[in-house]
C-alpha positions as CSV (number, residue, x, y, z in Angstrom):
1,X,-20.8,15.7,-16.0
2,X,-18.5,15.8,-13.0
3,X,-16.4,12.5,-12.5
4,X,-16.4,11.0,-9.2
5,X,-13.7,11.9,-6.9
6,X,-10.7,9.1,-6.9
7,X,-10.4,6.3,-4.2
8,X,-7.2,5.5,-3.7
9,X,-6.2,2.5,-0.7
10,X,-2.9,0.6,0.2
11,X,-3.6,-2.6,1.7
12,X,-1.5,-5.6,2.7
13,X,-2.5,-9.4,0.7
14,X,-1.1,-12.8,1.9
15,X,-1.0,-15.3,-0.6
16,X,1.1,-18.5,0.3
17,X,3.5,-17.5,2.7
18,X,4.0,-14.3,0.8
19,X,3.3,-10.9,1.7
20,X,2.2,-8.5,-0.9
21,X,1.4,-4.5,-0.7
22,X,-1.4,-3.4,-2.8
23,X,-1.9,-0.2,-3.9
24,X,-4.8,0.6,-6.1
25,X,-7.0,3.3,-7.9
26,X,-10.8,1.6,-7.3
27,X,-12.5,4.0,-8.9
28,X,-13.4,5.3,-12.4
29,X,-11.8,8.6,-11.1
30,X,-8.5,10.1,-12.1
31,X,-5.6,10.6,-9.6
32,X,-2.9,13.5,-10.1
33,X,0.0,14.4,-7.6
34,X,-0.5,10.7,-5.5
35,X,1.8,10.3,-2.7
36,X,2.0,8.0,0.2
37,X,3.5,8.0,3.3
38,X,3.6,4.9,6.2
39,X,4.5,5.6,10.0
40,X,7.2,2.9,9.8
41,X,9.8,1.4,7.2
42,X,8.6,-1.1,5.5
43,X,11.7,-4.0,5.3
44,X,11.6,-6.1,2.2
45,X,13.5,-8.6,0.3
46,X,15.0,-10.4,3.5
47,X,15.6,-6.3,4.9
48,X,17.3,-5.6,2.3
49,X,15.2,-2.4,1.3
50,X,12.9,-0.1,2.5
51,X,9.6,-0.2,0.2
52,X,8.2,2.8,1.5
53,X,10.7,4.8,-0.2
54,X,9.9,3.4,-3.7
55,X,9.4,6.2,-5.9
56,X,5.7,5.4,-7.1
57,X,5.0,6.1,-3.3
58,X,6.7,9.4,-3.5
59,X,5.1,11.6,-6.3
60,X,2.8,9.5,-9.0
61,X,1.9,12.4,-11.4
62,X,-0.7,10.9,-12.3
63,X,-2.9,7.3,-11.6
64,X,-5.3,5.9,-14.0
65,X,-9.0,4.7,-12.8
66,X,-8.9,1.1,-11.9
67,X,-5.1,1.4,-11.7
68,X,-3.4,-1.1,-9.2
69,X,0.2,-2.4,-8.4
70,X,1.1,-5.4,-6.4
71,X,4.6,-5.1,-4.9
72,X,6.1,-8.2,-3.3
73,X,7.5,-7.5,0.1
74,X,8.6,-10.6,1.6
75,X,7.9,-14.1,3.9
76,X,5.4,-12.9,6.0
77,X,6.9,-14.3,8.7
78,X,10.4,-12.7,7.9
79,X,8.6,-9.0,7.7
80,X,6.8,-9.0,10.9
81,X,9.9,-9.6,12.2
82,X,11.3,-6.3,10.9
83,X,8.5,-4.1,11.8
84,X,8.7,-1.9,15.0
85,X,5.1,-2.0,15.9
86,X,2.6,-4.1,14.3
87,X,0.6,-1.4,13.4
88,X,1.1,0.8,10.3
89,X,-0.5,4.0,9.6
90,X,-0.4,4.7,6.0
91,X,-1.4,8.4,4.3
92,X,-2.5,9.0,1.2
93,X,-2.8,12.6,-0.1
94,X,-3.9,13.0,-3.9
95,X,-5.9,15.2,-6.2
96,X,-8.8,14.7,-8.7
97,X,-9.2,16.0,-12.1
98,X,-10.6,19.7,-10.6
99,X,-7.5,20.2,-8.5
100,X,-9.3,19.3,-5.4
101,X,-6.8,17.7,-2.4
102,X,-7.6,14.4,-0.5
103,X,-6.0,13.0,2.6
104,X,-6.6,9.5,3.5
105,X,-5.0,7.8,6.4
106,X,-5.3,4.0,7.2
107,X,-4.5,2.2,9.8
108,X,-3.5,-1.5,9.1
109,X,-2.9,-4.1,12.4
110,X,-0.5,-6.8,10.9
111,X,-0.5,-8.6,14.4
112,X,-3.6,-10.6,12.4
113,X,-1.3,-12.2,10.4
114,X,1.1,-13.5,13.0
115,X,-1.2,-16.8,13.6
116,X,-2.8,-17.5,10.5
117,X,-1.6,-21.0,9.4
118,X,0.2,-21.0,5.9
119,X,-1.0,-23.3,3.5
120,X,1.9,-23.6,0.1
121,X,0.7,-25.2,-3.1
122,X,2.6,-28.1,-4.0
């Protein structure tokens, strides 16, 4: 029985004030040879480091089904500030269990979170 090819996705999550990149395996497929790239640096810990040069975005052997990370970039408010453009392309080349390649690319527009009012838990 043939498994069902990986899907892989990088998205952005604001929770608080906080901006968040998730990167996740939502399938019950296996991932070998992930890497990802993004159009732009992406700034964090008050620009202190570029998070698109992390090493689990440069060559993840391998990536379990359901696998997901959530990195913590920054204030969301702080990060926009650093970007070049607002919008982020983001590629994501892998390979399932047979060997057989993949090449996503998604586009994320981060101008949306510019005006959305922050609410912070006491």
């Amino acid at each position: 029985m043939t498994q069902p090819p990986p899907n892989l996705f990088v998205d952005f999550v604001l929770e608080e004030d906080g901006l968040y990149l998730h990167f996740a395996n939502a399938s019950c497929g296996e991932a070998y040879e992930v890497s990802v790239s993004f159009s732009q640096p992406l700034l964090g810990f008050n620009r202190s480091r570029d998070l698109s040069k992390l090493r689990l975005f440069q060559h993840l052997t391998y990536m379990a089904p359901h696998k997901a990370f959530m990195i913590y970039i920054d204030d969301v408010s702080l990060f926009l500030k650093t970007l070049k453009e607002t919008t982020i392309r983001i590629t994501i080349e892998y390979q399932d269990a047979e060997k057989k390649a993949f090449k996503k690319e998604i586009t994320h527009n981060l101008a949306i979170y510019q005006d959305l009012p922050i609410i912070l838990k006491p």
